[in-house]
N, C-alpha and C positions, 0 to 999 in steps of 0.2 A: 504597819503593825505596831501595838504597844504594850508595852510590858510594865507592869507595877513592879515599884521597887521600894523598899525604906530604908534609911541609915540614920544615923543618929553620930551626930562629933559635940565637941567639946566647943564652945565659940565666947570671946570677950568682947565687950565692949571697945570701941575706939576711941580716942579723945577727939573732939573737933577742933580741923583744925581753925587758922585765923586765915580769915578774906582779905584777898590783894587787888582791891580796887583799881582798875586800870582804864584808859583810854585806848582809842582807836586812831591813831594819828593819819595822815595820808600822806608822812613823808618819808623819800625809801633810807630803809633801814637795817643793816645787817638781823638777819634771823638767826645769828649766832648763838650759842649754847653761853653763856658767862664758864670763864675757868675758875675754877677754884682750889684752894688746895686740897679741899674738902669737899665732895660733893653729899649734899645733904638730903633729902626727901622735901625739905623747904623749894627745894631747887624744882626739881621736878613736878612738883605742884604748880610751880608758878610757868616752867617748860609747855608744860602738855595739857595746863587753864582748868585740870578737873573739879578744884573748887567753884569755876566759874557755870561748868556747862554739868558739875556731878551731885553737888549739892542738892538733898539732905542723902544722896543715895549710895555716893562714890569717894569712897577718898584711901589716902594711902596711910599704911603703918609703920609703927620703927624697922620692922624687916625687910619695908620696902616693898612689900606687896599689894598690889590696888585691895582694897576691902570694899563689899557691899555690906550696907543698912538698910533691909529690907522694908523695915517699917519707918524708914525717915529718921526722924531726929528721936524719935520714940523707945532709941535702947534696941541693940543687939545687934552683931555684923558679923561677915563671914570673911574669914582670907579667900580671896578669891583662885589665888596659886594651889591651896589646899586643897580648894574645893575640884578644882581641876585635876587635880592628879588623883585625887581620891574617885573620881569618876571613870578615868582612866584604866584604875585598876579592876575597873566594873566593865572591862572589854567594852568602852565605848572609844568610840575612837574621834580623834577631831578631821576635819572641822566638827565644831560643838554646838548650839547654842542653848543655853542656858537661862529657863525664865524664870522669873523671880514675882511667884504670884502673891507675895505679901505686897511689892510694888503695886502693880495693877489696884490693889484695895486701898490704898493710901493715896493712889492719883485719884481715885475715885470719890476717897471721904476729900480730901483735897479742892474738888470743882465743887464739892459739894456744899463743900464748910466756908468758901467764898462765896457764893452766891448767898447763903443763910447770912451772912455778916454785910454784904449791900443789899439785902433785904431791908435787915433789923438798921442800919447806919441810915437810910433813906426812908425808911417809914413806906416800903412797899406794900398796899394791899393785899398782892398775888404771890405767888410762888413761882417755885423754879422745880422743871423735871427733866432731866438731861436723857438724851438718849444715846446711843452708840453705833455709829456705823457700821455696820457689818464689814463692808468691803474694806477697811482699814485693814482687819486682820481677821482672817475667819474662822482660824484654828478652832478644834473643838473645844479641846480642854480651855482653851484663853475664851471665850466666849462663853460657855458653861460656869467658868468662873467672875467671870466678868458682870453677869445676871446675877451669881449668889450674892456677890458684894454689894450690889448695888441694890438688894429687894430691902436695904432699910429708908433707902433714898425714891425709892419707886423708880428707877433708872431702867430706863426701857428702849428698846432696840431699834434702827433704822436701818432696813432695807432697800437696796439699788435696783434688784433684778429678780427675774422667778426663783431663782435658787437660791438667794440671800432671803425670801421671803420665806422659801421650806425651812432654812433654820430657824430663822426667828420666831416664826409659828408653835415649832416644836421644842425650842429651847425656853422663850418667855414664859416665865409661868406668875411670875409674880403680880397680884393683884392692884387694880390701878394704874401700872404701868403703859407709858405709850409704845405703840407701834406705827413710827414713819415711813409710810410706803411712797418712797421716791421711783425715777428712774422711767426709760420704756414702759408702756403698759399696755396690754392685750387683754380680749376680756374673760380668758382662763386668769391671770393675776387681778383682774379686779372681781373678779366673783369668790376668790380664794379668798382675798382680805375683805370680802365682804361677811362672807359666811365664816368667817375666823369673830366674828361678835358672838359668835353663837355658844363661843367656849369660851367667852369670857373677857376678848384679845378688846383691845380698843386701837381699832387701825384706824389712822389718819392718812385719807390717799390724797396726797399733793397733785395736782393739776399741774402738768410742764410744757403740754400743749393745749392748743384751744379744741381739736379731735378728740379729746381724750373726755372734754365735759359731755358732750353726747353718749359717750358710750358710759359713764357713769350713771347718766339718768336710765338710760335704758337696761341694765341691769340689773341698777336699782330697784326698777317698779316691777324688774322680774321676779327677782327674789323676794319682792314686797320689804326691802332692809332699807333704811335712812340710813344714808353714810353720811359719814364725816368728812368732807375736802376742803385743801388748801389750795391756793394757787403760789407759785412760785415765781417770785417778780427778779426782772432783773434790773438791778438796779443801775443810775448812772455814776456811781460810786466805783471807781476800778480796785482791786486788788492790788498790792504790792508782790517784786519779787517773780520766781518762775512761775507760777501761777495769775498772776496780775491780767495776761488779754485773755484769761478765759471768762473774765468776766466782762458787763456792761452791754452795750446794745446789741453786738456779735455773739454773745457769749451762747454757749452751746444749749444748755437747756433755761427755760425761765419761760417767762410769759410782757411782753411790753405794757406799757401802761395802757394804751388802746384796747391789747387782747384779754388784759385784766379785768375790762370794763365789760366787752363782749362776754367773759364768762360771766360775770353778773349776771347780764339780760340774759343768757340762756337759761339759767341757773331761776332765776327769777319768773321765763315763763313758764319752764318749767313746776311753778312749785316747789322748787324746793332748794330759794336761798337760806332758806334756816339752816341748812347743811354746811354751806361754807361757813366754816367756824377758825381758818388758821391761816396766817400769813408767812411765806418760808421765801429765805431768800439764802447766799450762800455768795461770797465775794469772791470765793479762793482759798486756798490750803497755804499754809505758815503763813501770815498775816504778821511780818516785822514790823509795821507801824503803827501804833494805836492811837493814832488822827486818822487812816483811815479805819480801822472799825468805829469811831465814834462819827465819822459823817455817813457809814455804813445805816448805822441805830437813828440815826437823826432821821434818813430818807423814809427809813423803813417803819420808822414808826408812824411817820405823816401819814404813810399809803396805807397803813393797819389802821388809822382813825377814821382815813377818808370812806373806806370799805365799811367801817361801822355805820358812820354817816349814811349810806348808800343803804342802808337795810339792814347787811349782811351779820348775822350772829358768832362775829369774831370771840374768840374764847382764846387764841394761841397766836403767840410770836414766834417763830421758830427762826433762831438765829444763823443755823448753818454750822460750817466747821471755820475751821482758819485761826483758831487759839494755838500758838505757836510754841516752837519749842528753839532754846537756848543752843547750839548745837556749839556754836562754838564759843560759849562762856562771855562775851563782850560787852553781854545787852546793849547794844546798839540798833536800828532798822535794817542792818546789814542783812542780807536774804535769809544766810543761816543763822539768825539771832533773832532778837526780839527786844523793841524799850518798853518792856511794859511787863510785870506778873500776872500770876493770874487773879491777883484779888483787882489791881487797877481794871482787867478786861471787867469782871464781873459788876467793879461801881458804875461803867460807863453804859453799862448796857440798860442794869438796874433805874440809873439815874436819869436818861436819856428818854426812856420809855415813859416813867412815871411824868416826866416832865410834858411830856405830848397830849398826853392821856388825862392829865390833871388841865391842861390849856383848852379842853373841849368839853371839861367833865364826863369824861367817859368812863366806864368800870377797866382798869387795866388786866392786860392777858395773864394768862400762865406761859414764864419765860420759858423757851427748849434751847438746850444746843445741843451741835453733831461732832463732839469736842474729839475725837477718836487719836489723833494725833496725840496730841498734848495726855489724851489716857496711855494709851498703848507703847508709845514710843522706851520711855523708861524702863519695861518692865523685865526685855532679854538683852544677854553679852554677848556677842560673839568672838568665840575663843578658838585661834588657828595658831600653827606651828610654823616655822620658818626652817625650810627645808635647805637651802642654802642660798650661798651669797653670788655674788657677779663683780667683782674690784675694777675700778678705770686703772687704777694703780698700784701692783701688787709686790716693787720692789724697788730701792735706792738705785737711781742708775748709776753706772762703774763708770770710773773718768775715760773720759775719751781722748785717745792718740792722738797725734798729730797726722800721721800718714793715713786719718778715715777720712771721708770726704768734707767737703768744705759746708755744707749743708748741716753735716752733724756737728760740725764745730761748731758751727754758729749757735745752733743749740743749745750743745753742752757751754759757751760762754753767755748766754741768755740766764740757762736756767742757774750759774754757777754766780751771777753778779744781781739778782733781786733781790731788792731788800725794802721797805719802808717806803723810801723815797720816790721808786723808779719802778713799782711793780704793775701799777696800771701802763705803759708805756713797753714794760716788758713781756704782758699779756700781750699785745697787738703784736709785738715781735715774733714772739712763740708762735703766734697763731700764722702769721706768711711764710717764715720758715716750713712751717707743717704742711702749708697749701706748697708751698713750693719743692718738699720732697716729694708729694704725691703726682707733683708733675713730672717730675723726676722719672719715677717709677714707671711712671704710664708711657714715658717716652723712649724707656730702655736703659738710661742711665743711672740708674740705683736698683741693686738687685734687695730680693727679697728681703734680706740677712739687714740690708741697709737701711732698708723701709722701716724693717721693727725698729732699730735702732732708734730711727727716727723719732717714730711716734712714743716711744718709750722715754723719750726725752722731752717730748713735747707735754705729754700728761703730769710729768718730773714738774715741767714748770707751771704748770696749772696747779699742781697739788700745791706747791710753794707761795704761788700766790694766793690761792683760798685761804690758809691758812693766816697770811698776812691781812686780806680782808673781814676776816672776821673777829681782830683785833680792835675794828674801825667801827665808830657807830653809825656812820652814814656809808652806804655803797652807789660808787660812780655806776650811772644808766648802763656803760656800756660793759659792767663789769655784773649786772644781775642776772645774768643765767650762769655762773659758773659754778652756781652751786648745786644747779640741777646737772649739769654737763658734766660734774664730777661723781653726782652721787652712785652709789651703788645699788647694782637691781637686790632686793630680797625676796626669794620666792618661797612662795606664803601655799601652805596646800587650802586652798578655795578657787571655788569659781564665783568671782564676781557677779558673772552674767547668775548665777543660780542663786547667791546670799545678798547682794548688794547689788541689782538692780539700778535702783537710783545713781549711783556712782557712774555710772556706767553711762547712763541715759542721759541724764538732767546735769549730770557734775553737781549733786547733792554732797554734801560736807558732813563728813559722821566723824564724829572725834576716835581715832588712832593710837592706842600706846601699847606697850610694854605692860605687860600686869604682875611682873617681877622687876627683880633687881633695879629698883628704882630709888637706891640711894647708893649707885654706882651713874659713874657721867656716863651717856650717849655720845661717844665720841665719833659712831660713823652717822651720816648722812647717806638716807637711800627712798624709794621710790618700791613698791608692791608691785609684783609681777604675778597672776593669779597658776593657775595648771593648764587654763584653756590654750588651745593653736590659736589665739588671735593678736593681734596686737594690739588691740583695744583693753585685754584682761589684765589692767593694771589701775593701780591710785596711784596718780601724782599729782595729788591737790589736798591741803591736810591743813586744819584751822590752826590759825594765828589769831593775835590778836590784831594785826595788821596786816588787815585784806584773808590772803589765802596764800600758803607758802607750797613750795612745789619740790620739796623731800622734807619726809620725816626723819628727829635724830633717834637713833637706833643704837643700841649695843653689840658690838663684834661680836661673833657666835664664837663658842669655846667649846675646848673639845671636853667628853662626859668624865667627871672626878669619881665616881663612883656608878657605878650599871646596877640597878636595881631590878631582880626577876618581876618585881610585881606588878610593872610597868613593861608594856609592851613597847620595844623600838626594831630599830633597825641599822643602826648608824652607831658611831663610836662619839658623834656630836651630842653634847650638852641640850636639851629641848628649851627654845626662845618662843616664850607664848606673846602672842598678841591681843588685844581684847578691843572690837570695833562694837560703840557704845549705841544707845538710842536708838536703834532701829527696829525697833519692835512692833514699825505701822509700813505697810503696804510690801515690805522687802521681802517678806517670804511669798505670799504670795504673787508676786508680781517675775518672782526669777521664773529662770525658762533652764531649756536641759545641753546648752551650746555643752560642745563637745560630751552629750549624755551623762553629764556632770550631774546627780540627783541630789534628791531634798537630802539633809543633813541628820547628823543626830540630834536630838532635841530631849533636853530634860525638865520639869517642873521642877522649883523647888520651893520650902514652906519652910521657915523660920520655925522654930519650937524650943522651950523654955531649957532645953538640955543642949541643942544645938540646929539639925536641920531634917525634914525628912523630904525624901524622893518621892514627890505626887503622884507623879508617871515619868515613863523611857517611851519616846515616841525615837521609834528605830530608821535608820535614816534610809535611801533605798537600797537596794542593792543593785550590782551591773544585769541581774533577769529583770528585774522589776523594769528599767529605765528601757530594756529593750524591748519588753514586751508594752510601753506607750507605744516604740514606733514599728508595732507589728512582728516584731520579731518571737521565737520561740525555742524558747530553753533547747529543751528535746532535741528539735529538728538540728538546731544548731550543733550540740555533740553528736548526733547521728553522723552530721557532714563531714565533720571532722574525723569521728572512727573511722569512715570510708575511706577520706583520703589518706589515712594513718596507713590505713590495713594495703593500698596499692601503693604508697611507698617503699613497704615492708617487700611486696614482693616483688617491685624495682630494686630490687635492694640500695634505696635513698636515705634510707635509717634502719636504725638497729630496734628490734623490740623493746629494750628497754627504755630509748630514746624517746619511741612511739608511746610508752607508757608513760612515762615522765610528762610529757606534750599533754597527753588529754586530762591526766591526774591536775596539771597546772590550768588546764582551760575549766576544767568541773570547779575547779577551787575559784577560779576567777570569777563566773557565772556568780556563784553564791553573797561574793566578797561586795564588802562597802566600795561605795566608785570614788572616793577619794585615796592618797597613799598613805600606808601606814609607817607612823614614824619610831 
C-alpha cells in the first residue's frame, strides 16, 4: 500500500569536511577507539571511514548527527536524526528505510558525465548509452524515477526475466533508449520484445545460449520483425572478489568462442547476420580491481572486431555490470572497495576500445553499461532502533574471602595483580582457572552460587585486560578474539534475513553507525543481534580500515531525559538509532520473510529549495498481509480464536473480560506492523 505524503523543514548547508587518506596495512593491530579528553566529530569521522565510503553524500555536523547531501557537492543537506524523528511523528514506525531520490539522479548524471569526459579526453567517435538493470532493484517508484532522470542521457532499461521485461516495457518510455533483454528466454519473451518495436521500444535480445538463435529466426520470419541480437561471450578474463568463479569458461550463462562462431553461421544461413549488431559480456558484480576490467575491455574488444571482421553489423559493446562501490572507504581491491573511480573505469573502457577499433580501422560501437550497483546502491539509509543491550560484564567484583574456595582465589589474585606487564600471561591464567571451575562444577564440587562467582571473576579479568590492550598498538595473535568475546549483544529491531540479505548470505560489508551522538566516544563494543529465532540473525563483521573487524564501537543506551507525546515509544530508554548505508542494490528484493518478518516502511524523499518533500510512504506490511503469502486468513484465524475464547468461557478457564482483552489484543495484532514498536 502507498500513501502520498508532503512536508516541508528548514535544511542548512554543511561544511565539508577534510579527507584522511589512509592505508591498509596487514599487520594486527589494535581496532581501539583513541582516548581523548575530548571526543570530537574529527574522531568519529575517521572511527567509522564516512568520508571514505560517504562522500559527496554523507557526512557529520557540529551536533553530531550524520547529514545527507542529496545532490552531492552541489549545496543542501538534511540532519538525518531530524529527518528521522520528524518521520516518526508521521506514525511510521522503524525499521525505516529511507530513499533519497535526488541521490539516484546525481549517480545517474555522475556515470553520465564520466563517460562524456573519456569521450571528449580520448577523441571517441561513438557514444555512450547506459542502461539499468532491473533486477538490481525493482521498486516502482526507484525505477519510475530512475527512467525520468535518465531521459536526458537516453538511459534505458535491462531486463533478466519475463517480469523484469513487463516493467520495462511499460515503464520505458523515453525515446531512443535501449532495452537489454538478457536472461532465460522462451518464445512468449522473444515475441514480446519483438513486438515491443512496434511502440517504439528498441529491444536488444542477447543470445546466452546457442538454442535460443533458432528460436529467434523463427519467430522472426513469423512476425516478419528484424531483430536486434547480441551474443554474450564469456570471456577468459575471471572476475575479482565473491563474484570472481561466476565467470570464465564455467560461468553460468555466455556463449564460448566456438558457440560464438556457431551462432554466426546459423545466423548467416539464415539470413540474417545483419541482425547481430552487439557484443555483451559481463565478468561479475563489484569488480575491486581495475586491471581486471581493463584486461576484461582488452579481450572483449578483440572478439567485437573479429565479429565485424566476420560480416556481422556490430553497432554495440555492452560492458555488463561490475562498476563497484567503496563500501568500506579504503579504496584498495579489497572485495568491499574498489582502486579505482568511476571516471578511471569509464577512460579504460573508452580508451581500450577505441584503441582496438582504430588497429583494424573499423567504425567504433556505441558503449552500454549495466552499472546498477554503482547507481542504485547510494540512494536509501536504513534506519533501526536499538532495543536493548546483553553485558559479558555488568559489575566490579567484591573482594573475595579467604574461607571461598581455592579456585576463586586464584581468580580473585589473577584478576587483582594485572597490569601492563603480565596481562597476556594473565589471560591464559584466567582462562584455566575458568575451564577448571567448570570442572569443578560438573564434578560436584563447586555449587552453583560458586560457579557464578567464578565466572564473574573470570570476565572481571578479561574486561581488565581488554582495556589494557587497547592501550597497545599492536595486539598479540593469541590475544585477538578478546575483543569479540567481550563485546556486548545490541538488539537492533530488524530482520536481517528480510533488509540485509547479503550480510547474511555472502558476509557482504555495509558500512554500520550511529546517526547521532557522534561527538560523544563509543566507549562500548558490540556485535548486532536481529528479532529473528535464528542464530545466524546477526552482524558481526563491520568495515575497518584493516581487513574487517568483528564488533562495532557503540554508545551505552541511556535512560529517556525527557518523553515526548509526539513520538511514539514504549520504554523509559533514550532511542539509539542506527543507520546501515549503501544498500540500495539487490537487499530489498532479495530478503525473504524468516520468522514472517515483512517488507519495511519505505519513504521517498526530494530535496526542495525550502527544505524536503515526502515523494511517497510505501507502508511496510502488516502481520495479515505476511500471513496471508503463506495461506493463511485474517477472518478464519479470529473466528478460531472466538471459539476457543467462547469454550474457555464456559470451562470456566477465563473470565469474560479476560476472553475480551485476548481477541481485542489478537484483532490489533493481525492489523499491526511485524516489527516492535519502540
Amino acid at each position: 500500500m502507498s500513501v502520498e505524503l508532503t512536508s516541508i523543514i528548514d535544511i542548512s548547508n554543511e561544511t565539508q569536511k577534510e579527507h584522511y587518506p589512509e592505508i591498509r596495512p596487514n599487520a594486527h593491530r589494535s581496532s581501539a577507539t583513541p582516548t581523548r579528553q575530548t571526543w570530537t566529530i574529527e574522531d568519529s569521522e575517521k572511527l567509522y571511514r564516512i568520508q571514505g565510503w560517504g562522500e559527496p553524500y554523507f557526512s557529520i555536523n557540529a551536533a553530531g548527527h550524520v547529514t545527507v547531501s542529496p545532490k552531492g557537492d552541489r549545496g543542501g543537506s538534511l540532519d538525518l536524526l531530524e529527518l528521522v524523528e520528524a518521520l516518526r511523528k508521521r506514525n511510521l514506525g522503524l525499521p525505516l528505510l529511507i530513499r533519497f531520490s535526488d541521490i539516484l539522479a546525481d549517480r545517474i548524471e555522475r556515470l553520465n558525465a564520466c563517460f562524456a569526459k573519456a569521450i571528449a579526453r580520448y577523441k571517441y567517435p561513438g557514444t555512450y548509452q547506459g542502461v539499468y538493470p532491473v533486477k538490481c532493484n525493482q521498486q516502482r517508484h526507484l525505477v519510475e524515477d530512475l527512467v525520468r532522470f535518465g531521459e536526458p542521457y537516453q538511459f534505458g532499461l535491462e531486463a533478466g526475466s519475463k517480469p523484469e521485461l513487463t516493467i520495462a516495457l511499460a515503464t520505458l518510455k523515453t525515446p531512443n533508449s535501449l532495452l537489454i533483454c538478457n536472461g532465460y528466454k522462451d518464445r512468449e519473451y522473444i515475441e514480446t520484445a519483438l513486438l515491443a518495436t512496434r511502440l517504439g521500444h528498441r529491444p536488444l535480445i542477447v543470445l546466452e545460449q546457442v538454442e535460443e538463435v533458432q528460436l529467434v529466426i523463427d519467430v522472426a520470419a513469423q512476425l516478419a520483425i528484424e531483430p536486434v541480437v547480441g551474443v554474450r561471450a564469456k570471456l577468459s578474463t575471471k572476475g575479482t572478489g565473491r563474484w570472481g568463479t561466476s565467470t570464465g569458461d564455467r560461468a553460468k550463462f555466455g556463449l564460448t568462442i566456438p558457440e560464438i562462431l556457431t551462432c554466426v553461421e546459423l545466423l548467416r544461413n539464415a539470413g540474417m547476420l545483419n541482425s547481430l549488431q552487439l557484443l555483451h559480456f559481463h565478468i561479475g558484480s563489484q569488480i575491486s580491481a581495475i586491471s581486471v576490467i581493463k584486461d576484461a575491455i582488452r579481450e572483449a574488444s578483440q572478439i567485437y572486431v573479429e565479429l565485424r571482421a566476420l560480416g556481422a553489423n556490430m553497432q554495440y559493446l555492452d560492458v555488463g555490470g561490475g562498476l563497484a562501490i567503496d563500501y568500506d572507504g579504503s579504496k584498495t581491491n579489497f572485495h568491499a572497495s574498489k582502486n579505482y573511480n568511476m571516471q578511471n573505469y569509464a577512460n579504460d573502457i573508452v580508451a581500450e576500445v577505441k584503441e582496438a577499433c582504430e588497429a583494424r580501422q573499423l567504425p567504433v560501437p556505441t558503449l552500454i553499461s549495466e552499472s546498477g550497483r554503482a547507481i542504485a546502491s547510494h540512494q536509501s539509509v536504513l534506519i533501526f532502533d536499538v532495543l536493548s543491550t546483553s553485558n559479558v560484564l555488568s559489575k566490579e567484583p567484591e573482594p573475595v574471602q579467604e574461607r571461598e574456595h581455592l579456585i576463586i582465589r586464584n581468580l580473585w589474585e589473577t584478576y587483582r595483580t594485572i597490569n601492563i606487564e603480565n596481562y597476556q600471561e594473565a589471560y591464559h591464567d584466567a582462562i584455566q582457572f575458568n575451564e577448571e571451575a567448570k570442572s569443578l562444577f560438573s564434578l560436584g564440587y563447586l555449587s552453583l552460587i560458586q560457579r557464578a562467582r567464578a565466572e564473574q571473576l573470570y570476565w572481571a579479568c578479561c574486561d581488565r585486560i581488554l582495556k589494557l590492550v587497547r592501550t597497545q598498538d599492536y595486539v598479540p595473535d593469541d590475544l585477538e578474539d578478546l575483543e569479540k568475546i567481550m563485546a556486548s549483544i545490541y538488539y537492533v529491531n530488524l530482520s536481517v534475513f528480510q533488509s540485509v540479505p547479503d550480510s547474511w548470505a555472502i558476509n557482504q560489508l555495509f558500512p554500520i553507525m550511529p546517526i547521532h551522538r557522534l561527538n560523544e566516544e563509543p566507549t562500548c563494543r558490540g556485535i548486532l543481534a536481529d528479532l529473528t529465532c535464528d542464530s545466524d540473525g546477526k552482524i558481526d563483521q563491520f568495515i575497518d580500515l584493516r581487513d574487517v573487524k568483528s564488533v562495532l564501537e557503540l554508545h551505552p543506551l541511556r535512560e529517556r531525559r525527557s518523553i515526548s507525546a509526539s513520538i511514539p515509544h514504549s520504554s523509559n530508554q533514550e532511542p539509539y538509532y542506527l543507520g546501515l548505508f549503501l544498500a540500495g542494490a539487490y537487499q530489498e528484493i532479495m530478503g525473504n520473510l524468516h520468522n514472517l518478518f515483512g517488507d519495511i516502511n519505505a519513504v521517498h524523499i526530494q530535496l526542495t529549495p525550502r527544505g524536503y518533500e515526502i515523494e511517497h510512504v510505501v507502508k511496510g506490511d502488516t502481520v495479515t498481509e505476511v500471513l496471508g503469502y503463506v495461506q493463511y486468513d485474517a477472518e478464519d484465524l479470529v473466528e478460531s480464536i472466538r471459539r476457543r475464547t467462547e469454550q474457555a468461557l464456559q470451562d470456566n478457564h477465563i473470565t469474560l473480560e479476560e476472553s475480551q482483552r485476548l481477541l481485542k489484543n489478537y484483532e490489533q495484532s493481525l492489523s499491526s506492523y511485524t516489527y516492535l514498536s519502540s
